[in-house]
N, CA, C and O atoms as a Tripos MOL2 file, in Angstrom:
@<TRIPOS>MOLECULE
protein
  300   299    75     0     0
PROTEIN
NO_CHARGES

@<TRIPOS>ATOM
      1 N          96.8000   94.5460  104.6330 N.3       1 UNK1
      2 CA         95.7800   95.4450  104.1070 C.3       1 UNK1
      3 C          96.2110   95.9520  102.7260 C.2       1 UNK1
      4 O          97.3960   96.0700  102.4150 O.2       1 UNK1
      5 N          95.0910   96.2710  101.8410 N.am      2 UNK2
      6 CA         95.5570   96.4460  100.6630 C.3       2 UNK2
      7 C          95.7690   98.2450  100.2460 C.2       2 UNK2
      8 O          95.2710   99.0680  101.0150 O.2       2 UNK2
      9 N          96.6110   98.7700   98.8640 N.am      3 UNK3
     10 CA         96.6200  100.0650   99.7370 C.3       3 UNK3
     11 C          96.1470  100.6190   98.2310 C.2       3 UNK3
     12 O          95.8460  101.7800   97.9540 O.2       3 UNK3
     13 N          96.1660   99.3960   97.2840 N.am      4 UNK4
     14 CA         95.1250  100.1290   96.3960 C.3       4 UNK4
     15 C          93.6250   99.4360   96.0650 C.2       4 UNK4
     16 O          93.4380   98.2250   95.9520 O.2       4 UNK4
     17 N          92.7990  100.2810   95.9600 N.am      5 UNK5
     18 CA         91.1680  100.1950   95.8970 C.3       5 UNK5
     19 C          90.6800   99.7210   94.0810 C.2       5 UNK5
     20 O          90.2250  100.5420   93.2850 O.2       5 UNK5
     21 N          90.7980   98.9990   93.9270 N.am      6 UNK6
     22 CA         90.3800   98.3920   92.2790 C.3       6 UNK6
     23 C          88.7650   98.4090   91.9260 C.2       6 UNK6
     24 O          88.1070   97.7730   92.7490 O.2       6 UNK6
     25 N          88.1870   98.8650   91.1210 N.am      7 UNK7
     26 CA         86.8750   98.4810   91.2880 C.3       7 UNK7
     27 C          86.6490   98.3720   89.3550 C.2       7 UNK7
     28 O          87.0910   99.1540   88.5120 O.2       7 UNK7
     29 N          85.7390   97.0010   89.1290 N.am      8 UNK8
     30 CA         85.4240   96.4940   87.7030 C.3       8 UNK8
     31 C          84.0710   96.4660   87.5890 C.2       8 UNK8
     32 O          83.4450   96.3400   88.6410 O.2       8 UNK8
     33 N          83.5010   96.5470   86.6300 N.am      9 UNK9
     34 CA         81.8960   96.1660   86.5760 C.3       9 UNK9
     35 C          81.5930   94.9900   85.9290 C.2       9 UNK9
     36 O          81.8750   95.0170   84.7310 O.2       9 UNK9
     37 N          81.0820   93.9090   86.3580 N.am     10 UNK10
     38 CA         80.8230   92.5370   85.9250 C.3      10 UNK10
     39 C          80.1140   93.1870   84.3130 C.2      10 UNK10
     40 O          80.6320   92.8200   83.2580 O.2      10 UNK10
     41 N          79.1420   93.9690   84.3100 N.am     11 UNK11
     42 CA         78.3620   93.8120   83.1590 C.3      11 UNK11
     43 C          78.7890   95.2250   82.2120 C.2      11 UNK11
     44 O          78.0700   95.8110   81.4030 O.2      11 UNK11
     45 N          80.1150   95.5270   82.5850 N.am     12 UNK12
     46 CA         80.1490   96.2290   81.4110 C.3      12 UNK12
     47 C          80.8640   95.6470   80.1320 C.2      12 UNK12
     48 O          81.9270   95.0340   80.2300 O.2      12 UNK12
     49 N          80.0690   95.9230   78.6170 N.am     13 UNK13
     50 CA         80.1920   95.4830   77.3620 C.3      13 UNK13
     51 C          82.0640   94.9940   76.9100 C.2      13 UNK13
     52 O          82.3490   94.0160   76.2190 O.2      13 UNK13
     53 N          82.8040   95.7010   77.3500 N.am     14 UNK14
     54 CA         83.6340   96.6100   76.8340 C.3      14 UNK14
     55 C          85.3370   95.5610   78.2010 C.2      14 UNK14
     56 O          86.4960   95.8530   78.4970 O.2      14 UNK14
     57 N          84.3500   94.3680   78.5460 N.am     15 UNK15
     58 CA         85.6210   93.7520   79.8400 C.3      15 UNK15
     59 C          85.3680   92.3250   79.4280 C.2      15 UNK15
     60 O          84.4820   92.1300   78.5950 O.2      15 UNK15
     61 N          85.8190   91.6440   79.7530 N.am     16 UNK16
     62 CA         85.8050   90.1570   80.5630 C.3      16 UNK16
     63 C          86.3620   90.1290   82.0380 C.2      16 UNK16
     64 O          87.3970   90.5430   82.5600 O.2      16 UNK16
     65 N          85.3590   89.5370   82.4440 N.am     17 UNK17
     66 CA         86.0480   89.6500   83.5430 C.3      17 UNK17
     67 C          87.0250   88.9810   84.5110 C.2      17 UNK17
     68 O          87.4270   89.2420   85.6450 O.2      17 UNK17
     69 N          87.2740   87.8990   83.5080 N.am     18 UNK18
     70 CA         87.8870   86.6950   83.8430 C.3      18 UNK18
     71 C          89.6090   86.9140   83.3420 C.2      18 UNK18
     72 O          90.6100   86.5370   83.9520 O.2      18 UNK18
     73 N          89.5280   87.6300   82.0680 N.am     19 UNK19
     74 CA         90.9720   88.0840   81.9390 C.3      19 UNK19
     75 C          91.1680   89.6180   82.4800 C.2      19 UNK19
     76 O          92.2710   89.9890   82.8820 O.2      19 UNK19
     77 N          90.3190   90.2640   82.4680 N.am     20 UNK20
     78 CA         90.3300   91.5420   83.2900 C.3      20 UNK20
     79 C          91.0750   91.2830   84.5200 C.2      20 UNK20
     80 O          92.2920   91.4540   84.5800 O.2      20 UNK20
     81 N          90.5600   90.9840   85.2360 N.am     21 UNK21
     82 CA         90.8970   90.7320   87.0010 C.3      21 UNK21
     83 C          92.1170   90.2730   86.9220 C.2      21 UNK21
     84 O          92.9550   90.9270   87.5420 O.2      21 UNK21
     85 N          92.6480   88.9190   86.0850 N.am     22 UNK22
     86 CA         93.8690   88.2800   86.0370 C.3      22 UNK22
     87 C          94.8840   89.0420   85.7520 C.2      22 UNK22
     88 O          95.9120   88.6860   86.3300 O.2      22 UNK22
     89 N          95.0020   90.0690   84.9970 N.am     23 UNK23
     90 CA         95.8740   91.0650   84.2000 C.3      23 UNK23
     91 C          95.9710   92.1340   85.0450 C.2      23 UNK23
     92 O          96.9860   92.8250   84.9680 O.2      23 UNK23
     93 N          95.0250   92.4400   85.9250 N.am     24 UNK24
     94 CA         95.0330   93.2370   87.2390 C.3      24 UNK24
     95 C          95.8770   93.1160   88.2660 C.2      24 UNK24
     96 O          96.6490   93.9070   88.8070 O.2      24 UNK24
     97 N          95.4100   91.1990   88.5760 N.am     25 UNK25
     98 CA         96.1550   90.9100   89.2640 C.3      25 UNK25
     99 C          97.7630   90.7910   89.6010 C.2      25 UNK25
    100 O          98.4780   91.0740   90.5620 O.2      25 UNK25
    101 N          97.9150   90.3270   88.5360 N.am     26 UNK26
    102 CA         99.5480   90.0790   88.1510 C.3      26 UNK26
    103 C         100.2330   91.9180   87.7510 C.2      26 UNK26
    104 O         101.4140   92.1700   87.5100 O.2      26 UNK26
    105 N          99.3720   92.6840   87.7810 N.am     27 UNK27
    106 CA         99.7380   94.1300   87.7750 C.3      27 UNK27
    107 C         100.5080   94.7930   88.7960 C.2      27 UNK27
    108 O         101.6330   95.2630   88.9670 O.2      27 UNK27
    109 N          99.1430   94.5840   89.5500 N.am     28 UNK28
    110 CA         98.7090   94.5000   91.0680 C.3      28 UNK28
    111 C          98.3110   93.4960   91.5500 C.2      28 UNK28
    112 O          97.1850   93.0110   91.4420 O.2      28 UNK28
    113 N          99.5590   92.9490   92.3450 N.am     29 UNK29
    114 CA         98.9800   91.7020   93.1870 C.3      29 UNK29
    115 C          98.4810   92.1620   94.7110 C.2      29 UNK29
    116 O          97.6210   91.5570   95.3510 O.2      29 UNK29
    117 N          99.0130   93.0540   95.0510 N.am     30 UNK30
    118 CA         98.3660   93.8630   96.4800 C.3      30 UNK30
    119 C          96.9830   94.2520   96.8140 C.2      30 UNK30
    120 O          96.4430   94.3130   97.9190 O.2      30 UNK30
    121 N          96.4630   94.5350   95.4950 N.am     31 UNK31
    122 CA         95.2760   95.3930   95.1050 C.3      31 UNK31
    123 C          94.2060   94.8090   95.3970 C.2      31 UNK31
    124 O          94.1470   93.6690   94.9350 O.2      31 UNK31
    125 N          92.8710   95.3060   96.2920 N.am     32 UNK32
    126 CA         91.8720   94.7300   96.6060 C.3      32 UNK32
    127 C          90.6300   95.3890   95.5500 C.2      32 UNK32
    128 O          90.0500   96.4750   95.5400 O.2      32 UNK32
    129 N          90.5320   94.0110   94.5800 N.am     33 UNK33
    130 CA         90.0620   93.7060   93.4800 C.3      33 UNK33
    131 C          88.6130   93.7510   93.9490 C.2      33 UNK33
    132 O          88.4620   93.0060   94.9170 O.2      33 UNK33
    133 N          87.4010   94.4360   93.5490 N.am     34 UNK34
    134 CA         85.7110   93.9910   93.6960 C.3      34 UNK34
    135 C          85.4440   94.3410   92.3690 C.2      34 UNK34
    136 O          85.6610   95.3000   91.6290 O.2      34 UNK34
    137 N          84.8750   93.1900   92.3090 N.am     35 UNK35
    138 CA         84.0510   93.1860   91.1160 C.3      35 UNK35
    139 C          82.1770   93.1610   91.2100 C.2      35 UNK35
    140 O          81.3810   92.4030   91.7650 O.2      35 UNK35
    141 N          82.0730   94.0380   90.6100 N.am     36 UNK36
    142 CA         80.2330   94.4090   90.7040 C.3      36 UNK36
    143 C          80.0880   95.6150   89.8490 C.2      36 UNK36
    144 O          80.9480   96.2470   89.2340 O.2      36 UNK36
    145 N          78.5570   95.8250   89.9680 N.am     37 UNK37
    146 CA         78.2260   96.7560   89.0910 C.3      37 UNK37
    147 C          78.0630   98.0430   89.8640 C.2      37 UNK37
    148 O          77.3440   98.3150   90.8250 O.2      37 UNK37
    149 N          79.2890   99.0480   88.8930 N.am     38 UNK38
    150 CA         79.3740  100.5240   89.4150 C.3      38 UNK38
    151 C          78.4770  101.3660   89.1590 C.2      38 UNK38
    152 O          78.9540  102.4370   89.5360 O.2      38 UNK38
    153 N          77.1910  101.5970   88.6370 N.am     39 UNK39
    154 CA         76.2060  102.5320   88.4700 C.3      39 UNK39
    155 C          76.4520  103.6150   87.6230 C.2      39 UNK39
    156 O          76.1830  104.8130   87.7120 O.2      39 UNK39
    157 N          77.0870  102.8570   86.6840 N.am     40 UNK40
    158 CA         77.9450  103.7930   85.5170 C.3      40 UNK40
    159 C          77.6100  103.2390   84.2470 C.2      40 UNK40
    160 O          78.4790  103.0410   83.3980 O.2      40 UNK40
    161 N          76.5790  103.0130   84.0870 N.am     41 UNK41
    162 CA         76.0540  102.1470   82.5040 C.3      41 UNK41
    163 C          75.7120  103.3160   81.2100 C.2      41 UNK41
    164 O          74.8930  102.9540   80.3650 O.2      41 UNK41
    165 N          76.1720  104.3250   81.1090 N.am     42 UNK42
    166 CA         76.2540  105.5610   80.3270 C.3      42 UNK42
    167 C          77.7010  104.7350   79.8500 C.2      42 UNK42
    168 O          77.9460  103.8490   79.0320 O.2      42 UNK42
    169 N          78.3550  105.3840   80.6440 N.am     43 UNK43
    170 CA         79.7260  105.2100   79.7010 C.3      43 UNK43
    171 C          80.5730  104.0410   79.9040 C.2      43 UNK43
    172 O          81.7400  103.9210   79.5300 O.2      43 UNK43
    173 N          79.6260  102.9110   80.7430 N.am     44 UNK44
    174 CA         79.7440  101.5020   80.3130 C.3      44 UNK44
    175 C          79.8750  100.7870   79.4900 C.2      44 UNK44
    176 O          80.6210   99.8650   79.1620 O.2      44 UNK44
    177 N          78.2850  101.7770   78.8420 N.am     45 UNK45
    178 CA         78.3570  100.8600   76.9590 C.3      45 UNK45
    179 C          78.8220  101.5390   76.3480 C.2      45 UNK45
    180 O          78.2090  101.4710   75.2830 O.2      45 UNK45
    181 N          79.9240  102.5590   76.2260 N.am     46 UNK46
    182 CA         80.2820  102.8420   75.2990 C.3      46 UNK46
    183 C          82.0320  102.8130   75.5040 C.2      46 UNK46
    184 O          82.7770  103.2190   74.6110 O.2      46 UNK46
    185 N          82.5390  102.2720   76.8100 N.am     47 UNK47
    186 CA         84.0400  102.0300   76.9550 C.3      47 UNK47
    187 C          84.6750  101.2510   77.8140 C.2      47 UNK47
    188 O          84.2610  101.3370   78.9700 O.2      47 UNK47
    189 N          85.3810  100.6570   77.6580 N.am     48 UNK48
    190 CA         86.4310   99.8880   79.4010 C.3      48 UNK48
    191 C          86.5130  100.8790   80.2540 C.2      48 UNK48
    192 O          86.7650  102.0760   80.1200 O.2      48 UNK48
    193 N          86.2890  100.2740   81.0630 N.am     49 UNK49
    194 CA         86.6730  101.0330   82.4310 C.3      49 UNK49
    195 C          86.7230  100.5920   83.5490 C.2      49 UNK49
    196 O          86.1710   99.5740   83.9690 O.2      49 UNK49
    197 N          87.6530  101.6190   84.3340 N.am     50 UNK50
    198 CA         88.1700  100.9900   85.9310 C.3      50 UNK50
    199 C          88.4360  102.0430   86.7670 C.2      50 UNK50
    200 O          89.0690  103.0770   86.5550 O.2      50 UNK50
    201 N          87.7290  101.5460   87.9890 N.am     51 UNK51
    202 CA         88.0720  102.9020   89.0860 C.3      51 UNK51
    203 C          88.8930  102.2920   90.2790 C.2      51 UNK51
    204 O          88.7130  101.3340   91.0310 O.2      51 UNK51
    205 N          89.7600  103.1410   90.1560 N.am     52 UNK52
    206 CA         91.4140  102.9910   91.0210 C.3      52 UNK52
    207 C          91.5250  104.2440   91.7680 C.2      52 UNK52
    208 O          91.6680  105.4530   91.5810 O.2      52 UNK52
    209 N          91.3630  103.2070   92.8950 N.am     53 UNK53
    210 CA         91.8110  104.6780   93.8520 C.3      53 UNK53
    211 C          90.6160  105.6150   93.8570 C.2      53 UNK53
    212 O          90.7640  106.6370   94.5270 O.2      53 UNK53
    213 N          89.6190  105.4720   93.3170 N.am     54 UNK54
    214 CA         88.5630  106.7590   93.4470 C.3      54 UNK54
    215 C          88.4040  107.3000   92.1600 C.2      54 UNK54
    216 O          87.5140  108.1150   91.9130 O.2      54 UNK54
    217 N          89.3150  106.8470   91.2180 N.am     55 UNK55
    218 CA         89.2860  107.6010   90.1220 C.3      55 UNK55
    219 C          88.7190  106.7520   88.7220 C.2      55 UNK55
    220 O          89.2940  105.7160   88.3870 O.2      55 UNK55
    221 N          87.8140  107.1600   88.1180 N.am     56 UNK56
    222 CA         87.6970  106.5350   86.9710 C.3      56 UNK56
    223 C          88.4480  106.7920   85.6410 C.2      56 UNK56
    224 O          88.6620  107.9020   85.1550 O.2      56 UNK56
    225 N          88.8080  105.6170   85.1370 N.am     57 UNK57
    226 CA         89.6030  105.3790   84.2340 C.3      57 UNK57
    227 C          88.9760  104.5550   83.3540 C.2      57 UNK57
    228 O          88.4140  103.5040   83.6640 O.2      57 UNK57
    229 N          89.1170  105.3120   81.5530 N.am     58 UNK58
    230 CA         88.4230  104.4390   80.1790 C.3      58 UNK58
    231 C          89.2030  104.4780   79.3790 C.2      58 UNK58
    232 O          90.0130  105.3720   79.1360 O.2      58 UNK58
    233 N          89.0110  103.3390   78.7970 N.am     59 UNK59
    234 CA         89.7540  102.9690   77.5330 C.3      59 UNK59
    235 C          89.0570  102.7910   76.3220 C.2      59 UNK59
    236 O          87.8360  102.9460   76.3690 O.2      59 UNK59
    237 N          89.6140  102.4800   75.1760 N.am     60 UNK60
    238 CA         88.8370  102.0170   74.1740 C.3      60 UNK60
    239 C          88.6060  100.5490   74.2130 C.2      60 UNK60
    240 O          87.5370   99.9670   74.0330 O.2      60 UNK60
    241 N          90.0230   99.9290   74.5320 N.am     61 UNK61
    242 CA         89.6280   98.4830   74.8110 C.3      61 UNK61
    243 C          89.9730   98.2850   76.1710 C.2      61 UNK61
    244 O          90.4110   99.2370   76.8170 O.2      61 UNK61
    245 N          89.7780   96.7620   76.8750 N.am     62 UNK62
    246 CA         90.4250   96.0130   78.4290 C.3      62 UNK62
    247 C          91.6180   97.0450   78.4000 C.2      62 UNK62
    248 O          91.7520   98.1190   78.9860 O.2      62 UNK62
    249 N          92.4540   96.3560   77.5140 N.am     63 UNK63
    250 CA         93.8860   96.8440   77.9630 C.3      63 UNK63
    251 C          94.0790   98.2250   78.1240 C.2      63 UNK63
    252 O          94.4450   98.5330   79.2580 O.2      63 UNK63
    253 N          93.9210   99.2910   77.2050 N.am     64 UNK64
    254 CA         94.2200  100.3850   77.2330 C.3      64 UNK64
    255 C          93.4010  101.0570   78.8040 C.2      64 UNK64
    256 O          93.9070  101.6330   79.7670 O.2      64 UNK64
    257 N          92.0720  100.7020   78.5320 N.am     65 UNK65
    258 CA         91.7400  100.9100   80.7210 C.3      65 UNK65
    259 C          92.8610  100.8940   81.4510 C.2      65 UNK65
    260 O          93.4370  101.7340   82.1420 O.2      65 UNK65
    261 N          93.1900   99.0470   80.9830 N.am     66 UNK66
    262 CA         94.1330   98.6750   82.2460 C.3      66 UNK66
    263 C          95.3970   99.5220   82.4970 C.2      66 UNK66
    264 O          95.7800  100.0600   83.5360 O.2      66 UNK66
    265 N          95.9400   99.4950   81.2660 N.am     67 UNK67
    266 CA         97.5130  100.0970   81.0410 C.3      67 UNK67
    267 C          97.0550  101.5930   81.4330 C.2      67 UNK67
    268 O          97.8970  101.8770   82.2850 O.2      67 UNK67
    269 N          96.3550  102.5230   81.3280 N.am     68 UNK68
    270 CA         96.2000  103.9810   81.8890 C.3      68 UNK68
    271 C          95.5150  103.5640   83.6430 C.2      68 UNK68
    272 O          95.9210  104.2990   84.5430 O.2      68 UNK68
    273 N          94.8100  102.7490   83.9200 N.am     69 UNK69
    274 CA         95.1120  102.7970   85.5470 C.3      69 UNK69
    275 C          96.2910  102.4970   85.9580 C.2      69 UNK69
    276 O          96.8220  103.2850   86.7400 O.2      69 UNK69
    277 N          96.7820  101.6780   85.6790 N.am     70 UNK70
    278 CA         97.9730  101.5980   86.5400 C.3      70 UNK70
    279 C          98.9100  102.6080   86.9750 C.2      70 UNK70
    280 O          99.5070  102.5440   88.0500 O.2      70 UNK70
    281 N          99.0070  103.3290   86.3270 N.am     71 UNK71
    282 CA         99.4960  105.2000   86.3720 C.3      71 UNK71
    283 C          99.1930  105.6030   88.0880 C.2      71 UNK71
    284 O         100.0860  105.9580   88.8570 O.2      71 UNK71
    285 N          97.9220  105.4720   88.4120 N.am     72 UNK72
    286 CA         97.3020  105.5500   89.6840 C.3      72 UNK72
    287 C          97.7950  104.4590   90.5530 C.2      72 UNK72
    288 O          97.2910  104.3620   91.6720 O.2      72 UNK72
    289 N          98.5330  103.7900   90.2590 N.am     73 UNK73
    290 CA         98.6890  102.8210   91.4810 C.3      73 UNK73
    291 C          99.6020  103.1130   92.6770 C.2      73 UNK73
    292 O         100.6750  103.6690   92.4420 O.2      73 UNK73
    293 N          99.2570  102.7710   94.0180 N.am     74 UNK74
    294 CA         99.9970  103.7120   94.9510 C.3      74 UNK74
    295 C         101.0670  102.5300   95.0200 C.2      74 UNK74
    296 O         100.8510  101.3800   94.6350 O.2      74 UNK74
    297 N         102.0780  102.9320   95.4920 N.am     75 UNK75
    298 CA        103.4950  102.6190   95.5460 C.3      75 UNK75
    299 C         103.5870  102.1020   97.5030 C.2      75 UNK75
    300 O         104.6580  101.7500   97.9980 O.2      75 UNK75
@<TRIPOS>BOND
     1     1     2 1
     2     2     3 1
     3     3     4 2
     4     3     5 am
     5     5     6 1
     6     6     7 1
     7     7     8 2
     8     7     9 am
     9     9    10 1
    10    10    11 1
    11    11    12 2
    12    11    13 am
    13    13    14 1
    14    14    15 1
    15    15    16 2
    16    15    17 am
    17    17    18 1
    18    18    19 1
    19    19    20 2
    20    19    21 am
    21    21    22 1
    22    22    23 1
    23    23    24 2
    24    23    25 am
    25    25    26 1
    26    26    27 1
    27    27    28 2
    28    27    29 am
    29    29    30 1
    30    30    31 1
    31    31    32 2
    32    31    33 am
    33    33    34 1
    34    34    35 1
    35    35    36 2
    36    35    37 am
    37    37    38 1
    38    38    39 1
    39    39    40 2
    40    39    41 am
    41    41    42 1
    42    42    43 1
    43    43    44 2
    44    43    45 am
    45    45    46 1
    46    46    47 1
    47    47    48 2
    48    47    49 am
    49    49    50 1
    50    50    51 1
    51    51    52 2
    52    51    53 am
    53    53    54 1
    54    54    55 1
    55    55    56 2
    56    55    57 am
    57    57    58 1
    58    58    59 1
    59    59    60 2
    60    59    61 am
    61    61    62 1
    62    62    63 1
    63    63    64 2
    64    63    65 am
    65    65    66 1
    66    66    67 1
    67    67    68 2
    68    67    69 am
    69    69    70 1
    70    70    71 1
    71    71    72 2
    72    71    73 am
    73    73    74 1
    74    74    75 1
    75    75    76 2
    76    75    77 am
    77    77    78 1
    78    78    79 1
    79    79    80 2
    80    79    81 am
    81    81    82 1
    82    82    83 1
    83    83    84 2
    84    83    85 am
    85    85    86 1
    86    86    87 1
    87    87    88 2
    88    87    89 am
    89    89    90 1
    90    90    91 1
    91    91    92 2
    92    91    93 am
    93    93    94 1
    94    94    95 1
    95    95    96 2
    96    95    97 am
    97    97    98 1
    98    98    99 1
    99    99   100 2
   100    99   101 am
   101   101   102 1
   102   102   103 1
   103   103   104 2
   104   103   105 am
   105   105   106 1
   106   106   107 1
   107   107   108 2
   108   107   109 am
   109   109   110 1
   110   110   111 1
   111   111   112 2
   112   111   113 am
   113   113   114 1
   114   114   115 1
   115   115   116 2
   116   115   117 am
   117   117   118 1
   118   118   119 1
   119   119   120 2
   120   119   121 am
   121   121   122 1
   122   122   123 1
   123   123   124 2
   124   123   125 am
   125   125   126 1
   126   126   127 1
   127   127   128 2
   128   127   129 am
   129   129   130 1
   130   130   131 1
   131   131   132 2
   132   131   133 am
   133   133   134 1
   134   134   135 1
   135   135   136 2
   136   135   137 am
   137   137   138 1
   138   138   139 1
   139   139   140 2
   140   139   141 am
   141   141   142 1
   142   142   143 1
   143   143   144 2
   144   143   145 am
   145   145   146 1
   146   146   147 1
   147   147   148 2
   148   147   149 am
   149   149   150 1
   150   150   151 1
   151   151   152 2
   152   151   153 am
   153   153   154 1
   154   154   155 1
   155   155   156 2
   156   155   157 am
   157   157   158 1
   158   158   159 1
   159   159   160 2
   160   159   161 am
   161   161   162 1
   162   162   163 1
   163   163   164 2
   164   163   165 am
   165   165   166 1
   166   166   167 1
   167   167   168 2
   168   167   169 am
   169   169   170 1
   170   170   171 1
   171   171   172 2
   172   171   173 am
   173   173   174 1
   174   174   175 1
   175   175   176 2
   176   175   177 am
   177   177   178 1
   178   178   179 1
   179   179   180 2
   180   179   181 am
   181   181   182 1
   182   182   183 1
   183   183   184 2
   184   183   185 am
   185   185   186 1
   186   186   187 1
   187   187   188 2
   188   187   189 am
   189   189   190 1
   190   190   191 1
   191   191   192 2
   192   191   193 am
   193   193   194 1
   194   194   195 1
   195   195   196 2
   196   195   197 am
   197   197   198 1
   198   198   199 1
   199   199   200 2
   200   199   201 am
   201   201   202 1
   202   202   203 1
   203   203   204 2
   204   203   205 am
   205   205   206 1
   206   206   207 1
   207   207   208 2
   208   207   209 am
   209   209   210 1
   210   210   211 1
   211   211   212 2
   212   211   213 am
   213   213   214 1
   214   214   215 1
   215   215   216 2
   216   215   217 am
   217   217   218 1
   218   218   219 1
   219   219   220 2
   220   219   221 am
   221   221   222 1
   222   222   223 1
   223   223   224 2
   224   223   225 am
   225   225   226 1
   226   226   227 1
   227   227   228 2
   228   227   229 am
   229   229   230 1
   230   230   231 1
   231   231   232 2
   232   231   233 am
   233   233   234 1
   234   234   235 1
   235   235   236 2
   236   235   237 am
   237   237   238 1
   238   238   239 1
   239   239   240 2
   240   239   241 am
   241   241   242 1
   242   242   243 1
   243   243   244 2
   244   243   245 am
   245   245   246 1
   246   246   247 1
   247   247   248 2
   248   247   249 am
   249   249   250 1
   250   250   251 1
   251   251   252 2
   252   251   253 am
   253   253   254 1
   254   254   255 1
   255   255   256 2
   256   255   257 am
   257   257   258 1
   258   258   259 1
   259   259   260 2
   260   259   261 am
   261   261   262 1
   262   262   263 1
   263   263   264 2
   264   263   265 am
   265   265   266 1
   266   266   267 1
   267   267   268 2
   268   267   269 am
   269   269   270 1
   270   270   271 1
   271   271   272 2
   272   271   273 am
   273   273   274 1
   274   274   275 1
   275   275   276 2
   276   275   277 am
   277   277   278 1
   278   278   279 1
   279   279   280 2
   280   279   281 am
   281   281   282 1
   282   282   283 1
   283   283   284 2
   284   283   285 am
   285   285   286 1
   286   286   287 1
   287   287   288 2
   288   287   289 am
   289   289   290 1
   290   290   291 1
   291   291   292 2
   292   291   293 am
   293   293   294 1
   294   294   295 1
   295   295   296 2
   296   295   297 am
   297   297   298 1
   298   298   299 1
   299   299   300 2
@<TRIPOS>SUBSTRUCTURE
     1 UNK1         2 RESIDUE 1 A UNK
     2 UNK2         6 RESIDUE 1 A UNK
     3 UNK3        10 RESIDUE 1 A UNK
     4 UNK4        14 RESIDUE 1 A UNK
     5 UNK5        18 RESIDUE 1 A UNK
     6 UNK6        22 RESIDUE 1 A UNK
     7 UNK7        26 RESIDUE 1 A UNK
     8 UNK8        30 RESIDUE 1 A UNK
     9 UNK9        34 RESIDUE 1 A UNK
    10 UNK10       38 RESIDUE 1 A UNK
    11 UNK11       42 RESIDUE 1 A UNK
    12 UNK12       46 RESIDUE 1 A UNK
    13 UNK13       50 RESIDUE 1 A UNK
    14 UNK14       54 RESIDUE 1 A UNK
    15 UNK15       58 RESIDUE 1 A UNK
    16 UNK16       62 RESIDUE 1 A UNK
    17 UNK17       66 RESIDUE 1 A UNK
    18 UNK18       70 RESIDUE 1 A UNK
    19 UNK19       74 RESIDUE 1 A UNK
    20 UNK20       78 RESIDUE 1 A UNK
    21 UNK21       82 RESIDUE 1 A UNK
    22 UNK22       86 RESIDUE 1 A UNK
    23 UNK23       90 RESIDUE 1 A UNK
    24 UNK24       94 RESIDUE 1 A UNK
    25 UNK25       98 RESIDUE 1 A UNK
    26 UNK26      102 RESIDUE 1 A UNK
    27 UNK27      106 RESIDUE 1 A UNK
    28 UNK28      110 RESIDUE 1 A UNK
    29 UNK29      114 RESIDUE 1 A UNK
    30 UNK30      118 RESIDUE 1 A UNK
    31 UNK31      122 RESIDUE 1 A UNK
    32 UNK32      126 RESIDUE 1 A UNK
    33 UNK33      130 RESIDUE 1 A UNK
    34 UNK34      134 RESIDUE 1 A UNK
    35 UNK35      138 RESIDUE 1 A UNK
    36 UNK36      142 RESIDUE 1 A UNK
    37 UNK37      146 RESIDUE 1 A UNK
    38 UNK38      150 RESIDUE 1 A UNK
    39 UNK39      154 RESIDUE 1 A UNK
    40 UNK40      158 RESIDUE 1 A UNK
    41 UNK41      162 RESIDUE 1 A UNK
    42 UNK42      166 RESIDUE 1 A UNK
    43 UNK43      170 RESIDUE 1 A UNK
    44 UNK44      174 RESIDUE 1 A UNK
    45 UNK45      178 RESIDUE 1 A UNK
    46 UNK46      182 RESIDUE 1 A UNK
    47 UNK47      186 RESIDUE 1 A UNK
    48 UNK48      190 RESIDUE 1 A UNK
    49 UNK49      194 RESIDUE 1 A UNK
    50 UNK50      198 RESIDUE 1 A UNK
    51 UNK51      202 RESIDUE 1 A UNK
    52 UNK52      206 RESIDUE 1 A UNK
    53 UNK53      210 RESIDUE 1 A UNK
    54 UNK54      214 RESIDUE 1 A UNK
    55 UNK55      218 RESIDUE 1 A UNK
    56 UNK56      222 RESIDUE 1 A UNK
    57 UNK57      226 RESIDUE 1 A UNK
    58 UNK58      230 RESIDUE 1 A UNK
    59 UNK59      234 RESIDUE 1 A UNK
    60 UNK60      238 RESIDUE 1 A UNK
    61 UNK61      242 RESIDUE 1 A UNK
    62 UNK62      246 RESIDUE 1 A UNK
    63 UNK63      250 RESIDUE 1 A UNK
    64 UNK64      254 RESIDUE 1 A UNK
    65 UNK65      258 RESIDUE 1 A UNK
    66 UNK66      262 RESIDUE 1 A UNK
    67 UNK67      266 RESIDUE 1 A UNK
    68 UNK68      270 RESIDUE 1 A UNK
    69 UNK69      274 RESIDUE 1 A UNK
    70 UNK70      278 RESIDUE 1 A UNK
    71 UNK71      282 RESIDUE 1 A UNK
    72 UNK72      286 RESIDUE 1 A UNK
    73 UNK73      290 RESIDUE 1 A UNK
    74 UNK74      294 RESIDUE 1 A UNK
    75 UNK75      298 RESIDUE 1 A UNK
């Protein structure tokens, strides 16, 4: 079972989701990754973002999202 909760939005501006997820993965390889759309298209188009654990997390770009979730990752 996985013990952290990852969640990406296919259609936000501001990801790929193909290197997104991969860079996740190899982060977090434990992590149960869904990808879909979070109902967050306000501050979709205007940043990266990722919700870990319950928590939303933005960046200016992929990485900076990525690199400030991981902070949240349970151990």
């Amino acid at each position: 079972m996985a013990i952290n909760d990852i969640r990406v939005c296919e259609k936000c501006k501001h990801m790929q989701m193909k290197t997104t997820v991969a860079k996740i993965t190899k982060l977090a390889p434990d992590a149960d990754i869904k990808v879909g759309c979070k109902s967050y298209c306000g501050p979709c188009a205007r940043y990266a973002f990722v919700f870990i654990n319950g928590r939303y997390i933005k960046g200016a770009t992929e990485d900076e999202a990525i690199e400030k979730a991981m902070v949240y990752l349970k151990k």
